[in-house]
C-alpha positions in Angstrom: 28.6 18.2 34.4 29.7 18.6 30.5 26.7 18.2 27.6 27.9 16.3 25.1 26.1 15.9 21.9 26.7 13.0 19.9 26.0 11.7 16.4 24.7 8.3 15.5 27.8 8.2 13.0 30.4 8.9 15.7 29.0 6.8 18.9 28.9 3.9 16.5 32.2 4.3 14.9 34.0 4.7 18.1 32.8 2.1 19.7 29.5 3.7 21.6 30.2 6.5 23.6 26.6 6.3 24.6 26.8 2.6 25.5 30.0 3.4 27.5 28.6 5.7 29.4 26.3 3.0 30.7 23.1 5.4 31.1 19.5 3.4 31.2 17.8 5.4 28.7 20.3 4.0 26.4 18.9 0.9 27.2 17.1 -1.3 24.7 18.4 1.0 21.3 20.5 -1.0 18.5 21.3 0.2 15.2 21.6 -1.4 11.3 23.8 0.2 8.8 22.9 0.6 5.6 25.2 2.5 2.6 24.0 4.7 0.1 24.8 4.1 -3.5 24.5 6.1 -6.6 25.9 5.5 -10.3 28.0 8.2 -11.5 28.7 9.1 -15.3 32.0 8.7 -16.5 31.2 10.4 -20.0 31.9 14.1 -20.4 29.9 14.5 -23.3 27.0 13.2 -21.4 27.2 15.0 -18.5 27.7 18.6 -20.4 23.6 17.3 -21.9 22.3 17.8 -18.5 21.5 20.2 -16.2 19.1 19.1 -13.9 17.8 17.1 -10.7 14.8 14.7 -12.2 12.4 12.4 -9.9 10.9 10.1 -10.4 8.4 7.5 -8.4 9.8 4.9 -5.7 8.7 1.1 -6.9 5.2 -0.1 -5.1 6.4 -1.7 -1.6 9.9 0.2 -1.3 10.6 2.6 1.1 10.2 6.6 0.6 14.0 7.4 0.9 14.3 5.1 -2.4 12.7 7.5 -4.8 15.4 7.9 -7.7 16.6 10.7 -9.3 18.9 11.7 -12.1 20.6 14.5 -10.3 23.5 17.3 -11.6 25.7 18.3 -9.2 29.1 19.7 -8.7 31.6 17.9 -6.3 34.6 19.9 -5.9 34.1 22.5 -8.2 33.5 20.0 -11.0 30.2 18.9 -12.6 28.7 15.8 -12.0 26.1 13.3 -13.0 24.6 10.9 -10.6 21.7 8.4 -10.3 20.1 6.7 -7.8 20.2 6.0 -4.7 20.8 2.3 -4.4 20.9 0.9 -0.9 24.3 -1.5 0.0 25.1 -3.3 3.0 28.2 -3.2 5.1 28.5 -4.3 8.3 30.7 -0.9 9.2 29.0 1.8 10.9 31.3 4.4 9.0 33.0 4.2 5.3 36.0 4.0 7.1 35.1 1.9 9.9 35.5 -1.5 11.2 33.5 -4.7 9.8 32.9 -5.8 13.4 31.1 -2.7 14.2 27.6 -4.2 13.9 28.8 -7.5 16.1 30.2 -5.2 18.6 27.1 -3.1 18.8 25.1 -6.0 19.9 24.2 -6.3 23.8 21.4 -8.5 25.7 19.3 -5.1 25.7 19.3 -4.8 22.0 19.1 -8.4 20.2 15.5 -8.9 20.3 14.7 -5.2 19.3 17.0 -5.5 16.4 15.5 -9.3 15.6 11.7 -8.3 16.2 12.1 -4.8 13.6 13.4 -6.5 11.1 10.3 -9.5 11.4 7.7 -7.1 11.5 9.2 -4.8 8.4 10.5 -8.1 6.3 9.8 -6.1 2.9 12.4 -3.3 3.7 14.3 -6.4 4.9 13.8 -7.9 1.4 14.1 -4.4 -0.8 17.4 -4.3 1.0 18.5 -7.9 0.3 17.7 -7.5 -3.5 19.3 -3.7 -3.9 22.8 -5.2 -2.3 22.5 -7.9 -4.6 22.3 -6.7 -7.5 24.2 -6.7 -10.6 25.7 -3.3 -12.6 23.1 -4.7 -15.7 20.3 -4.4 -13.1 21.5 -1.0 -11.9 21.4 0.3 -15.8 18.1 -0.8 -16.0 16.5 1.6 -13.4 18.7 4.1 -15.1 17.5 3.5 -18.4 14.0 4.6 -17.5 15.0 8.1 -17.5 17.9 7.7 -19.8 16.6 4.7 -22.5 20.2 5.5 -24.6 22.5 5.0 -21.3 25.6 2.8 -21.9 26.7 0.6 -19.3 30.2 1.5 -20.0 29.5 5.2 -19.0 28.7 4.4 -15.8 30.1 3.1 -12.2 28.9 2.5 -8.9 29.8 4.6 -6.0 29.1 4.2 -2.3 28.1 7.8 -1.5 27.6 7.2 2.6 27.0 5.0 5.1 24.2 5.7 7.8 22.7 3.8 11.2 19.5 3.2 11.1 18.1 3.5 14.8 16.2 0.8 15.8 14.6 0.6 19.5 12.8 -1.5 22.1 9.3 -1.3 21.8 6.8 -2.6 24.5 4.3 -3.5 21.9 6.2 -4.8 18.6 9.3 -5.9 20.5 11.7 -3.5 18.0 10.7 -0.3 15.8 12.2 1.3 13.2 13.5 5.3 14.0 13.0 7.7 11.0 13.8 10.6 12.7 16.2 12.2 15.2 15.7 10.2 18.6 17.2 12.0 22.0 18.6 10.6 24.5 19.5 12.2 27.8 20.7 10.9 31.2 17.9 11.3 33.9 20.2 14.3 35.5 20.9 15.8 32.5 24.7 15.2 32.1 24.6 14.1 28.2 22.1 13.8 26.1 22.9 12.2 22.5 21.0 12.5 19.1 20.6 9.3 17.1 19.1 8.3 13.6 18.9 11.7 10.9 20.6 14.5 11.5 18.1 17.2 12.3 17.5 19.3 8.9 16.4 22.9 9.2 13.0 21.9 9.5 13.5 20.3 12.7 16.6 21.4 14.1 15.4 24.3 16.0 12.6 22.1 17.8 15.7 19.4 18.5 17.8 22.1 20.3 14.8 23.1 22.7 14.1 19.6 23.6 17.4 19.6 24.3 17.8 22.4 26.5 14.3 21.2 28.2 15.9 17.8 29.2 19.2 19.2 30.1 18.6 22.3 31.9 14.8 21.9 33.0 15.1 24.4 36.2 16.8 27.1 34.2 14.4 27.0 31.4 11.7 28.3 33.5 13.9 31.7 34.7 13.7 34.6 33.4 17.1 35.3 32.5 16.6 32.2 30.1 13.1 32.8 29.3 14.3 36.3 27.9 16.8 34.9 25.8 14.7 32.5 24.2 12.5 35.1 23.8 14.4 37.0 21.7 16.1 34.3 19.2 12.5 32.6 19.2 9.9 35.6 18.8 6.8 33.6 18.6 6.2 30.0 19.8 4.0 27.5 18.4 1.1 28.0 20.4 0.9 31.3 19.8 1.1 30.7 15.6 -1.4 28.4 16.1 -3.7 31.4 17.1 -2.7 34.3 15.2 -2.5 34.8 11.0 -1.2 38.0 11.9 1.7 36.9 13.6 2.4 34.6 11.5 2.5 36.9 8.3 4.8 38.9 10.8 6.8 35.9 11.7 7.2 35.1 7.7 8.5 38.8 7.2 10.9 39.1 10.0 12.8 35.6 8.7 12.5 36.1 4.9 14.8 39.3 6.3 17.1 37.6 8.4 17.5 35.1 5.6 17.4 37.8 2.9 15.1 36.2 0.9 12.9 37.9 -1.8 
Protein backbone atom coordinates (compact mmCIF):
# COMPACT_ATOMS: atom_id res chain seq x y z
CA UNK A 1 0.00 0.00 0.00
CA UNK A 2 1.32 3.73 -0.64
CA UNK A 3 2.77 5.92 2.59
CA UNK A 4 1.52 9.07 2.37
CA UNK A 5 2.73 11.81 4.57
CA UNK A 6 0.65 14.65 5.11
CA UNK A 7 0.86 18.20 6.57
CA UNK A 8 -1.61 19.72 8.95
CA UNK A 9 -1.67 22.73 6.35
CA UNK A 10 -2.57 20.54 3.34
CA UNK A 11 -5.24 17.84 4.96
CA UNK A 12 -6.96 20.92 6.23
CA UNK A 13 -6.95 22.96 3.15
CA UNK A 14 -8.11 20.29 0.92
CA UNK A 15 -10.77 19.27 2.71
CA UNK A 16 -9.09 16.39 5.09
CA UNK A 17 -7.37 13.85 3.37
CA UNK A 18 -7.00 12.22 6.76
CA UNK A 19 -10.76 12.46 7.53
CA UNK A 20 -11.45 11.09 4.06
CA UNK A 21 -9.68 8.27 4.49
CA UNK A 22 -11.96 7.37 7.35
CA UNK A 23 -9.13 5.66 9.54
CA UNK A 24 -10.04 5.44 13.54
CA UNK A 25 -6.97 6.77 14.87
CA UNK A 26 -8.06 9.87 13.14
CA UNK A 27 -10.84 9.76 15.37
CA UNK A 28 -11.46 12.36 17.96
CA UNK A 29 -8.62 15.15 16.48
CA UNK A 30 -9.97 18.71 15.42
CA UNK A 31 -7.95 21.67 14.64
CA UNK A 32 -8.24 25.81 15.33
CA UNK A 33 -6.49 28.19 13.03
CA UNK A 34 -4.78 30.82 14.17
CA UNK A 35 -2.65 33.54 11.70
CA UNK A 36 0.52 34.98 12.48
CA UNK A 37 0.97 38.69 12.31
CA UNK A 38 3.91 41.02 12.35
CA UNK A 39 4.25 44.87 11.63
CA UNK A 40 6.56 45.67 8.94
CA UNK A 41 8.53 49.05 8.40
CA UNK A 42 7.74 51.06 5.55
CA UNK A 43 10.63 53.62 6.22
CA UNK A 44 14.02 53.09 4.47
CA UNK A 45 15.83 55.22 6.52
CA UNK A 46 14.75 53.21 9.45
CA UNK A 47 15.37 50.08 8.44
CA UNK A 48 19.08 50.89 7.08
CA UNK A 49 19.48 51.78 11.46
CA UNK A 50 19.12 48.27 12.18
CA UNK A 51 20.76 45.25 11.89
CA UNK A 52 19.50 42.85 14.31
CA UNK A 53 16.98 40.21 15.73
CA UNK A 54 16.12 41.73 19.44
CA UNK A 55 13.88 39.73 22.20
CA UNK A 56 12.29 40.58 24.35
CA UNK A 57 9.92 38.92 27.29
CA UNK A 58 6.27 37.48 26.49
CA UNK A 59 3.50 39.48 28.84
CA UNK A 60 2.64 37.36 32.26
CA UNK A 61 -0.27 34.86 31.28
CA UNK A 62 0.46 34.66 27.34
CA UNK A 63 1.73 31.93 25.64
CA UNK A 64 5.56 31.13 24.85
CA UNK A 65 5.24 31.45 21.03
CA UNK A 66 4.16 35.24 21.76
CA UNK A 67 7.53 36.41 22.84
CA UNK A 68 8.25 39.61 20.47
CA UNK A 69 11.03 40.49 18.62
CA UNK A 70 12.29 43.28 16.52
CA UNK A 71 13.77 41.21 13.80
CA UNK A 72 15.99 42.16 10.41
CA UNK A 73 15.57 40.06 7.71
CA UNK A 74 15.81 39.89 4.05
CA UNK A 75 12.73 38.77 1.97
CA UNK A 76 13.66 38.37 -1.55
CA UNK A 77 16.94 39.71 -1.57
CA UNK A 78 15.75 42.94 0.01
CA UNK A 79 16.11 44.05 3.73
CA UNK A 80 13.51 44.03 5.98
CA UNK A 81 12.18 45.23 9.34
CA UNK A 82 9.55 43.33 11.19
CA UNK A 83 8.02 43.21 14.64
CA UNK A 84 6.02 41.04 16.39
CA UNK A 85 4.25 38.30 16.21
CA UNK A 86 0.67 39.29 16.73
CA UNK A 87 -1.78 36.45 16.67
CA UNK A 88 -5.15 36.99 14.07
CA UNK A 89 -8.03 34.89 13.55
CA UNK A 90 -9.44 33.50 10.32
CA UNK A 91 -11.55 30.90 10.02
CA UNK A 92 -9.34 29.57 6.78
CA UNK A 93 -7.08 26.85 7.37
CA UNK A 94 -4.65 28.30 4.67
CA UNK A 95 -4.03 32.13 3.56
CA UNK A 96 -5.49 31.16 0.57
CA UNK A 97 -8.16 28.95 1.72
CA UNK A 98 -11.75 28.85 2.23
CA UNK A 99 -13.68 30.63 5.30
CA UNK A 100 -15.81 27.46 5.78
CA UNK A 101 -12.75 25.51 6.46
CA UNK A 102 -13.14 25.50 10.21
CA UNK A 103 -17.21 24.68 9.82
CA UNK A 104 -16.30 21.86 7.52
CA UNK A 105 -13.70 20.45 9.75
CA UNK A 106 -16.19 19.86 12.51
CA UNK A 107 -17.56 16.10 12.97
CA UNK A 108 -19.44 14.45 16.03
CA UNK A 109 -15.89 12.97 16.97
CA UNK A 110 -14.35 16.35 17.31
CA UNK A 111 -16.89 18.99 18.80
CA UNK A 112 -16.46 18.37 22.39
CA UNK A 113 -12.61 18.01 22.12
CA UNK A 114 -12.47 21.33 20.38
CA UNK A 115 -15.28 22.91 23.03
CA UNK A 116 -13.56 21.18 26.24
CA UNK A 117 -9.66 22.68 25.06
CA UNK A 118 -10.62 25.77 24.69
CA UNK A 119 -12.70 25.73 28.45
CA UNK A 120 -9.91 24.39 30.19
CA UNK A 121 -7.13 26.93 28.36
CA UNK A 122 -9.73 30.18 28.46
CA UNK A 123 -6.58 32.64 28.84
CA UNK A 124 -5.07 31.56 25.44
CA UNK A 125 -8.68 31.70 24.47
CA UNK A 126 -8.74 35.31 25.81
CA UNK A 127 -4.93 36.48 24.72
CA UNK A 128 -6.28 35.42 21.33
CA UNK A 129 -9.53 37.33 21.50
CA UNK A 130 -7.69 40.65 22.61
CA UNK A 131 -4.55 40.19 19.92
CA UNK A 132 -7.35 39.93 16.94
CA UNK A 133 -8.97 42.76 18.28
CA UNK A 134 -6.77 45.06 18.42
CA UNK A 135 -6.28 48.40 16.97
CA UNK A 136 -2.91 49.55 14.78
CA UNK A 137 -2.42 52.28 17.98
CA UNK A 138 -2.29 49.22 20.23
CA UNK A 139 0.09 47.39 17.97
CA UNK A 140 2.60 50.58 18.11
CA UNK A 141 2.44 50.41 21.53
CA UNK A 142 4.18 47.00 21.99
CA UNK A 143 6.49 48.25 19.35
CA UNK A 144 7.34 51.33 21.10
CA UNK A 145 8.92 49.47 23.92
CA UNK A 146 11.81 48.58 21.90
CA UNK A 147 11.49 51.50 19.56
CA UNK A 148 10.01 54.59 22.01
CA UNK A 149 10.59 57.07 18.64
CA UNK A 150 8.38 54.64 16.25
CA UNK A 151 5.82 56.40 14.07
CA UNK A 152 2.68 54.86 13.36
CA UNK A 153 2.82 55.99 9.90
CA UNK A 154 6.00 53.85 9.33
CA UNK A 155 4.45 50.91 9.93
CA UNK A 156 1.67 48.24 8.63
CA UNK A 157 0.35 45.09 9.57
CA UNK A 158 1.03 41.96 7.66
CA UNK A 159 -0.44 38.44 8.09
CA UNK A 160 2.81 36.42 7.77
CA UNK A 161 0.98 32.73 8.02
CA UNK A 162 -1.72 30.89 8.94
CA UNK A 163 -1.21 27.61 11.04
CA UNK A 164 -3.72 24.69 12.69
CA UNK A 165 -3.44 24.27 15.88
CA UNK A 166 -4.04 20.46 16.69
CA UNK A 167 -6.35 19.82 19.19
CA UNK A 168 -7.37 16.11 20.36
CA UNK A 169 -9.69 13.94 22.43
CA UNK A 170 -8.55 13.41 25.74
CA UNK A 171 -9.98 10.74 28.19
CA UNK A 172 -9.31 13.00 31.13
CA UNK A 173 -9.82 16.81 30.11
CA UNK A 174 -12.22 15.98 27.30
CA UNK A 175 -9.88 18.11 24.58
CA UNK A 176 -5.97 19.02 24.77
CA UNK A 177 -3.98 21.30 23.12
CA UNK A 178 -1.01 19.73 20.61
CA UNK A 179 2.30 21.70 20.66
CA UNK A 180 4.22 19.39 18.88
CA UNK A 181 4.16 17.11 15.82
CA UNK A 182 1.30 14.40 16.46
CA UNK A 183 1.47 11.03 14.17
CA UNK A 184 -1.03 9.42 12.99
CA UNK A 185 -0.91 6.01 11.23
CA UNK A 186 -3.56 3.51 10.14
CA UNK A 187 -3.43 0.24 12.31
CA UNK A 188 -1.84 -1.60 9.05
CA UNK A 189 0.43 0.86 8.26
CA UNK A 190 -1.01 2.23 4.98
CA UNK A 191 -0.66 6.13 5.78
CA UNK A 192 0.41 7.72 8.54
CA UNK A 193 0.01 11.66 8.67
CA UNK A 194 1.89 14.39 10.77
CA UNK A 195 -0.22 17.06 12.36
CA UNK A 196 0.49 20.38 14.43
CA UNK A 197 4.52 21.85 13.94
CA UNK A 198 6.39 20.82 11.39
CA UNK A 199 9.20 18.76 12.77
CA UNK A 200 12.43 21.16 13.07
CA UNK A 201 15.83 19.65 13.05
CA UNK A 202 15.74 18.92 16.49
CA UNK A 203 13.09 16.55 16.19
CA UNK A 204 12.78 15.56 12.73
CA UNK A 205 15.06 12.70 12.76
CA UNK A 206 13.17 11.01 15.89
CA UNK A 207 9.68 11.84 13.73
CA UNK A 208 11.04 9.78 10.62
CA UNK A 209 11.88 6.68 12.88
CA UNK A 210 8.56 6.69 14.60
CA UNK A 211 7.46 6.74 11.35
CA UNK A 212 9.21 3.93 9.86
CA UNK A 213 8.45 1.92 13.34
CA UNK A 214 4.63 2.35 12.74
CA UNK A 215 4.76 1.82 9.09
CA UNK A 216 7.03 -0.90 8.56
CA UNK A 217 7.29 -2.67 12.12
CA UNK A 218 8.41 -6.29 10.72
CA UNK A 219 11.12 -4.87 8.46
CA UNK A 220 12.53 -2.69 11.14
CA UNK A 221 13.74 -5.66 13.03
CA UNK A 222 15.82 -7.25 9.81
CA UNK A 223 18.94 -6.92 9.17
CA UNK A 224 19.06 -5.59 5.90
CA UNK A 225 17.16 -2.54 7.52
CA UNK A 226 18.86 -2.67 10.78
CA UNK A 227 22.19 -2.12 8.72
CA UNK A 228 20.99 0.69 7.07
CA UNK A 229 19.92 2.53 9.93
CA UNK A 230 22.99 1.65 11.26
CA UNK A 231 24.93 3.47 9.08
CA UNK A 232 22.91 6.91 8.67
CA UNK A 233 22.25 6.65 12.61
CA UNK A 234 25.79 5.61 14.17
CA UNK A 235 24.85 5.76 17.71
CA UNK A 236 21.31 5.54 19.20
CA UNK A 237 20.04 7.15 22.31
CA UNK A 238 20.52 4.52 24.62
CA UNK A 239 23.76 4.09 23.82
CA UNK A 240 24.63 8.18 24.36
CA UNK A 241 23.03 7.90 27.38
CA UNK A 242 26.00 5.67 28.47
CA UNK A 243 29.03 6.79 26.82
CA UNK A 244 30.79 10.57 26.98
CA UNK A 245 33.07 9.11 24.67
CA UNK A 246 30.78 8.38 22.05
CA UNK A 247 29.27 11.22 22.38
CA UNK A 248 32.37 13.54 21.96
CA UNK A 249 32.75 11.04 18.89
CA UNK A 250 29.22 11.58 17.85
CA UNK A 251 29.72 15.60 18.15
CA UNK A 252 32.93 15.28 15.84
CA UNK A 253 31.65 13.02 13.12
CA UNK A 254 28.44 15.66 12.60
CA UNK A 255 30.20 19.01 13.10
CA UNK A 256 32.10 17.25 9.76
CA UNK A 257 29.30 16.26 7.96
CA UNK A 258 27.83 19.73 8.66
CA UNK A 259 31.20 21.43 8.22
CA UNK A 260 31.02 23.28 11.09
CA UNK A 261 34.01 24.83 12.92
Amino acid sequence: MPLQYLTSRAAAARRHPLEKSDIEEAKGYGGFPVSGQWLRCKNREVIERHHAKVYGKAAVGTPPMSVPHLDTRFIDGKKELLFGPYAGFSTKFLKKGSYLDLMKSLEFTNIVPMIAAGLHNLSLTKYLIEQATQSHEERMQALREFMPEARSEDWELLTAGQRVQVIRADEEEGGVLEFGTEIIAAADGSLVALLGASPGASTSAAVGLDILQKCFESKMETPEWQKRLKKMIPASETALQKSAALVQRTRKRTAKILKLN
